[in-house]
N, C-alpha and C positions, 0 to 999 in steps of 0.2 A: 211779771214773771221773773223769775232766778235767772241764775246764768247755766248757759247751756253747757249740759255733757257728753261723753263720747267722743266720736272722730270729731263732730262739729265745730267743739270748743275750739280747737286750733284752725280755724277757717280764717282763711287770708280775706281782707274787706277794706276793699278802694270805693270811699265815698268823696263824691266831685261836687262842688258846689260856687255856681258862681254871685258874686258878693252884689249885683245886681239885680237879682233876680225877683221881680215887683209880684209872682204868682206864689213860691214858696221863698218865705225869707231866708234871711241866711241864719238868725235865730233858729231857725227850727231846723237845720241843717245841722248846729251845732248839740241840739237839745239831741238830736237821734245819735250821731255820733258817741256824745258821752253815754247814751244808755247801749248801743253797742260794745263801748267798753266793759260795759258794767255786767255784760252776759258771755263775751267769751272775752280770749285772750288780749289785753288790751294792745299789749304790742303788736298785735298783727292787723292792726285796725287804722286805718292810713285818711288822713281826711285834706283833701285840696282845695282852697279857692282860686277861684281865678276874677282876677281885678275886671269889672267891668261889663263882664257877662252879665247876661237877663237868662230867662228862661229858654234856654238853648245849649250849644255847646261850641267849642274853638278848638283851633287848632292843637295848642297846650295841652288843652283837654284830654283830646283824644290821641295823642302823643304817649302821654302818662298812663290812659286808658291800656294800649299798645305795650309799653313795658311792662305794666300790670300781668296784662296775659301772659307775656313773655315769660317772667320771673317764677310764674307760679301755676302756666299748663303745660304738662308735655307736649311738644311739638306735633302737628301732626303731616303724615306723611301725605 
């Protein structure tokens, strides 16, 4: 597929990938991210490993995950 248009195009995308991870490699983590790029705004396309991690998540993680939402949803009351 092309890259996407509309509001979409500028859609914020925090992909977390840890470099251990023996179920999805981190090749393929990589392979998604560049075609993310390649369909909306690449800038806004944020991609993390974390050292160590397997098919799970960590603190780091979910820290990043955290300011993620922060940055980019209205708070809710």
């Amino acid at each position: 597929q092309g890259p996407i248009t509309g509001v979409n195009k500028d859609i914020a995308v925090l992909q977390c990938h840890g470099d251990c991870d023996p179920l999805v490699p981190l090749m393929f983590g990589s392979l998604t991210v560049e075609k993310l790029k390649s369909m909306i705004n690449p800038a806004n396309v944020t991609f993390r490993t974390y050292s160590g991690m397997m098919h799970s998540s960590c603190i780091e993680e979910m820290m990043d995950i955290k300011q993620f939402i922060d940055k980019h949803l209205p708070p809710v009351d």
